[in-house]
C-alpha positions in Angstrom: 0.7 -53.5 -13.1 2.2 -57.0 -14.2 0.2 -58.5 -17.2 0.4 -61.6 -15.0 -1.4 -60.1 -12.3 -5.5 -61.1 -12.4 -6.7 -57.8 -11.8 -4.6 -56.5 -15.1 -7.7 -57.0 -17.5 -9.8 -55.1 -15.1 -7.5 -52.3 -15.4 -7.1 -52.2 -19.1 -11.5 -52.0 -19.2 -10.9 -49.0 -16.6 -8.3 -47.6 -18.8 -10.8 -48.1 -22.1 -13.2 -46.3 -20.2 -11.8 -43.5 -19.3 -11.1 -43.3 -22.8 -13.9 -43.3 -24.5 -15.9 -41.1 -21.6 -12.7 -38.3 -22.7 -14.6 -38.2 -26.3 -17.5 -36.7 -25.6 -15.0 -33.4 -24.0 -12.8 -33.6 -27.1 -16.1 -33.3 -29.1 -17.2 -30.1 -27.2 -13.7 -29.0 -27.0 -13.3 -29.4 -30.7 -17.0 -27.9 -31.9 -16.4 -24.5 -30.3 -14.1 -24.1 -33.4 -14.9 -26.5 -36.0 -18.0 -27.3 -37.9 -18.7 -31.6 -36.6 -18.3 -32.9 -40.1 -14.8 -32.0 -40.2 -14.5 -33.3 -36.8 -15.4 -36.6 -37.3 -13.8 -35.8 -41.0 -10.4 -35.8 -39.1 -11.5 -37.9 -36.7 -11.6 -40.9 -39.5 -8.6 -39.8 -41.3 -6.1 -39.6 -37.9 -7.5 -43.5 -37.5 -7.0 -44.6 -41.2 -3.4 -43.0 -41.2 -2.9 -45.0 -37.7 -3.4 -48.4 -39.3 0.1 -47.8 -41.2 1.6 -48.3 -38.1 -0.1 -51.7 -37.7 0.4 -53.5 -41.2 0.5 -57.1 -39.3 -3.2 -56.5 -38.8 -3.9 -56.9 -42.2 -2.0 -60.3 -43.1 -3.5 -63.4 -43.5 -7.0 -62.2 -42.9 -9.2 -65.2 -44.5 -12.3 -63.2 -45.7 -15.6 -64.4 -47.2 -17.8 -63.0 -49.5 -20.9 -64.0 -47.3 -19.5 -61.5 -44.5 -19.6 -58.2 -46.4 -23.3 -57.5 -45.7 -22.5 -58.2 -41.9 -19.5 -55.5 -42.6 -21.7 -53.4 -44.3 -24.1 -52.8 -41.5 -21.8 -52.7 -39.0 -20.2 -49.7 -40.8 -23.1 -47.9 -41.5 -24.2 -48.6 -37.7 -20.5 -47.0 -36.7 -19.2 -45.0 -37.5 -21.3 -43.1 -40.1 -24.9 -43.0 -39.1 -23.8 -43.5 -35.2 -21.2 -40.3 -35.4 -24.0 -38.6 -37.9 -25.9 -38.5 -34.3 -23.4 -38.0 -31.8 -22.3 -35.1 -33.6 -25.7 -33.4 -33.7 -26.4 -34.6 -30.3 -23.1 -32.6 -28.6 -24.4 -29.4 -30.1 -27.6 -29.4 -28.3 -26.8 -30.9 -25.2 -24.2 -30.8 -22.7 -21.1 -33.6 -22.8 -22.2 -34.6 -19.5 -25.8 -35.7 -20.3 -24.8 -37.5 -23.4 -22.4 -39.4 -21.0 -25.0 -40.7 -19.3 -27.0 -42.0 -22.0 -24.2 -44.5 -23.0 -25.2 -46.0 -19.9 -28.2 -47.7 -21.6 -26.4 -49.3 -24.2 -25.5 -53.5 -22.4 -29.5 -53.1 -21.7 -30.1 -52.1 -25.9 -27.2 -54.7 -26.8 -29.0 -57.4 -24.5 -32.6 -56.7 -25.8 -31.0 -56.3 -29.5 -29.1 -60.3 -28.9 -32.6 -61.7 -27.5 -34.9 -60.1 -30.7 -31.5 -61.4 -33.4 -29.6 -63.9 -32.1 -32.1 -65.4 -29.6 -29.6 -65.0 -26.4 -31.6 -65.5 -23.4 -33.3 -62.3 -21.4 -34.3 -62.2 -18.2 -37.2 -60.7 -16.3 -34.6 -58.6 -14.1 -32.6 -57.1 -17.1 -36.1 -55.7 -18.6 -37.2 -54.1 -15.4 -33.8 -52.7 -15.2 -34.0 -51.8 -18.7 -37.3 -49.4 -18.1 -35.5 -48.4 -14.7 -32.7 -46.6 -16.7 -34.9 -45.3 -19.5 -36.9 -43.4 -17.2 -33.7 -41.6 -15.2 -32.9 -40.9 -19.1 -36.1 -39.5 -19.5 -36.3 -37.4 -16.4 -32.9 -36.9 -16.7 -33.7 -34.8 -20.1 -36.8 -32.9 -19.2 -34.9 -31.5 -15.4 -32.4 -30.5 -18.4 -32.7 -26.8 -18.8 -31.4 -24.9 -21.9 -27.7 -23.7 -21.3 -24.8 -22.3 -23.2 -23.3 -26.1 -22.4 -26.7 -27.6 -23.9 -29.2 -25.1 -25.9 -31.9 -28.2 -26.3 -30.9 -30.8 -24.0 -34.1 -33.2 -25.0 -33.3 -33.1 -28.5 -29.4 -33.6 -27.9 -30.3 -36.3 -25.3 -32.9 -38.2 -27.7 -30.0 -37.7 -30.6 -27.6 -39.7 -28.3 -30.0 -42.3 -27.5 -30.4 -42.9 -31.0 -27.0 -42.7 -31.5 -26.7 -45.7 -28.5 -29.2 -47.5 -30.7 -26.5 -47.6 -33.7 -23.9 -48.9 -31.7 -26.1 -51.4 -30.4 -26.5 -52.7 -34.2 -22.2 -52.9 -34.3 -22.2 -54.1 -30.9 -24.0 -57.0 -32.1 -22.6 -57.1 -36.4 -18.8 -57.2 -34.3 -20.0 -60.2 -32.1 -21.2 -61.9 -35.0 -18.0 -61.2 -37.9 -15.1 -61.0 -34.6 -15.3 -65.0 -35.2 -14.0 -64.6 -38.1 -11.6 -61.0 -37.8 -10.1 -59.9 -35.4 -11.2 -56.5 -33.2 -8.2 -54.5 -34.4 -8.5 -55.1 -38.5 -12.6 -54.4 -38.0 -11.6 -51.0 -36.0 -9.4 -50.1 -39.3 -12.0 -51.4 -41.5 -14.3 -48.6 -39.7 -12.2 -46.0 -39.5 -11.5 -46.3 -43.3 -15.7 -46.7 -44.2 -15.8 -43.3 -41.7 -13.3 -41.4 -43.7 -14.8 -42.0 -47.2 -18.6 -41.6 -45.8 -17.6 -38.5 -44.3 -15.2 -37.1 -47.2 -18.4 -35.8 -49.4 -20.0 -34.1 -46.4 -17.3 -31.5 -46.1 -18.6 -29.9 -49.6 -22.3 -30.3 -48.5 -23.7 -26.4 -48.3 -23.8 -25.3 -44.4 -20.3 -27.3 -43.8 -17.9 -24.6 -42.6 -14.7 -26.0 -44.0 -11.4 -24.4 -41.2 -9.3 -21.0 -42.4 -7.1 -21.1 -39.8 -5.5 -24.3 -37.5 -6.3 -23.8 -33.9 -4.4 -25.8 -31.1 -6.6 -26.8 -29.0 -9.4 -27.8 -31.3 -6.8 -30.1 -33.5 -5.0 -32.0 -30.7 -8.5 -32.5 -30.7 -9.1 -34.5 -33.1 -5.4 -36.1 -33.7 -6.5 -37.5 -29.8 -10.0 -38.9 -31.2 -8.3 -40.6 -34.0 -5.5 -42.0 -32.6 -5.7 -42.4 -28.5 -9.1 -42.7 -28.6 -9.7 -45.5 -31.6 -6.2 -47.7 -30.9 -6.1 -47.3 -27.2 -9.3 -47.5 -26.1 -10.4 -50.5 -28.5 -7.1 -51.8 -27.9 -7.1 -52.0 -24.0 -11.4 -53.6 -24.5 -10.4 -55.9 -26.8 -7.4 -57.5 -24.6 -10.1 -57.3 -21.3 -13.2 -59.0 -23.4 -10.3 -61.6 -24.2 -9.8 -62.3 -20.7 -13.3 -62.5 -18.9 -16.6 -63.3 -20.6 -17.8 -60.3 -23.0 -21.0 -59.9 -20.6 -18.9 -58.8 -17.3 -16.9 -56.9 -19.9 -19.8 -55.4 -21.5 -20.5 -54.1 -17.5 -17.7 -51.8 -17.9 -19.4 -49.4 -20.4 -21.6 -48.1 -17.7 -18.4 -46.4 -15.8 -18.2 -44.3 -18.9 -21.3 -42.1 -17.6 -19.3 -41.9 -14.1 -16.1 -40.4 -15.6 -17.8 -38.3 -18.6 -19.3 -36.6 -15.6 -16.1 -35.7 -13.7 -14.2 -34.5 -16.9 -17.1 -32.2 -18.1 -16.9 -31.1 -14.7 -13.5 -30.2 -14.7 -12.2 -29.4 -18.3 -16.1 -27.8 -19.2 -17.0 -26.6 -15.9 -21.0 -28.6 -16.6 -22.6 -29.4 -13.6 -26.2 -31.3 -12.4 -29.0 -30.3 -10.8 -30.6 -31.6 -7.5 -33.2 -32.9 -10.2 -30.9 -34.4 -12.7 -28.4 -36.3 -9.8 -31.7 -37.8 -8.6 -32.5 -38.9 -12.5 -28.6 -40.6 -12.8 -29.1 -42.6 -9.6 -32.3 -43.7 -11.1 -30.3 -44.7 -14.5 -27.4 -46.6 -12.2 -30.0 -48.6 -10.2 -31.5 -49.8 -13.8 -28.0 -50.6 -15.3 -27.1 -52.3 -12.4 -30.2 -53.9 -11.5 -29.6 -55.4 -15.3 -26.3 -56.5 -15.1 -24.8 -60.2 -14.3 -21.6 -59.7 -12.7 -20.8 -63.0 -12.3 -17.6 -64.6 -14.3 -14.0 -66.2 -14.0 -11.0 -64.5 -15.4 -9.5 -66.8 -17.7 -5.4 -67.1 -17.8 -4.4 -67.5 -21.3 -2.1 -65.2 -22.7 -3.3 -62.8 -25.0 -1.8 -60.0 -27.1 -2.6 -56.4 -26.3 -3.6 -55.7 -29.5 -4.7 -58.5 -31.7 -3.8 -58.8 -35.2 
């Protein structure tokens, strides 16, 4: 599709999406073998290594001393205490369910701007809000135990909170992506992820790998690189095309395709119970949403440096 062509920044948020919903099946594809701090371990590293590749990110970057407690938190909100979650959440439930929670982050993001940076919030985005938070909730206690998920409600309530810690970057990135640009804040994450998940390979119950399995570390070297450059590289160009709200809309296809690929790479499936309890999380997301907004026609780089 021609970069000129409207409908491309649409099809880059698609494309992001489809990436990020593939994580949640690399993370269940690479825990069958390897203990999740090495995971996300890797994970980091693959990214860090990846910024070599991109050294015009790092020039001319104007930074100020006020910023690095905005930095700060937005580092410990993601990667490390978000992937701290995610990681315990995949073990317990299936990658399927934890899809479908990332649905509920625009509504956490859009309550999280109105308490912080008093954005406005509307009547409709808080009944959509408690719409989707009770589909999550019914969602988790149709969950039955499974070899896919051995304690869905604890794996499902893990997710939500980690949801809640990418809310808290959602909002830090707003705030310092003034100043920096998307990409050189990705790399700043990745490289906070690799040292605050260095010490936790020596931590007693960390099974550190004997043996390098195939499937398991493409993997990670997928996570680190295609996930983390292409998928924050193909948001960042759409969110500098339309407004970030009608971007921000996009996140709630993740849930759509995390369901097809754990239905064909895992073979999970839904109950009668639990479809009923995703239609009831859809109709709050997009009962929420604001899907109004005009494509701008500037040019912008596919990934900003």
């Amino acid at each position: 599709m021609n970069r000129s062509n409207p409908l491309f920044p649409y099809f880059c948020l698609v494309l992001a999406m489809m990436l990020w919903a593939s994580t949640f099946v690399a993370l269940k594809l690479a825990f069958r073998i390897y203990d999740p701090m090495v995971v996300i371990f890797g994970r980091m590293a693959v990214a860090s290594l990846c910024s070599l590749f991109f050294p015009f990110v790092f020039k001319n970057i104007r930074f100020r001393v006020k910023d690095i407690k905005h930095i700060a938190f937005m580092v410990i909100c993601e990667p490390c205490l978000y992937f701290v979650f995610e990681a315990k959440a995949l073990v317990y439930t299936s990658a399927a369910q934890a899809g479908m929670i990332t649905s509920m982050m625009p509504l956490m993001v859009a309550i999280g701007a109105w308490l912080i940076l008093k954005e406005r919030l509307t009547f409709r985005t808080c009944i959509g809000f408690s719409i989707a938070v009770t589909g999550a909730l019914w969602l988790s206690l149709a969950s039955k135990a499974s070899s896919h998920g051995p304690n869905p409600l604890m794996g499902n309530f893990l997710e939500f909170m980690a949801m809640v810690c990418a809310s808290g970057y959602a909002l830090s990135l707003k705030k310092l992506s003034d100043q920096y640009s998307p990409l050189f804040l990705t790399f700043i994450q990745a490289f906070a992820g690799a040292v605050f998940f260095f010490p936790a390979l020596f931590l007693p119950g960390t099974q550190l790998p004997v043996q390098a399995e195939p499937l398991p570390l493409f993997a990670i070297l997928y996570l680190g690189s295609a996930v983390t450059l292409g998928a924050y590289g193909f948001y960042n160009y759409g969110v500098s095309k339309i407004p970030a709200s009608q971007a921000t809309a996009f996140i709630n296809l993740i849930p759509v395709f995390s369901l097809i690929m754990s239905a064909v790479v895992l073979g999970e499936r839904f109950s009668n119970g639990q479809y009923m309890a995703v239609i009831l999380v859809f109709i709050g997301v997009i009962l929420s949403q604001d899907f109004k907004g005009i494509v701008r026609t500037d040019p912008a780089p596919l990934l900003e440096g």
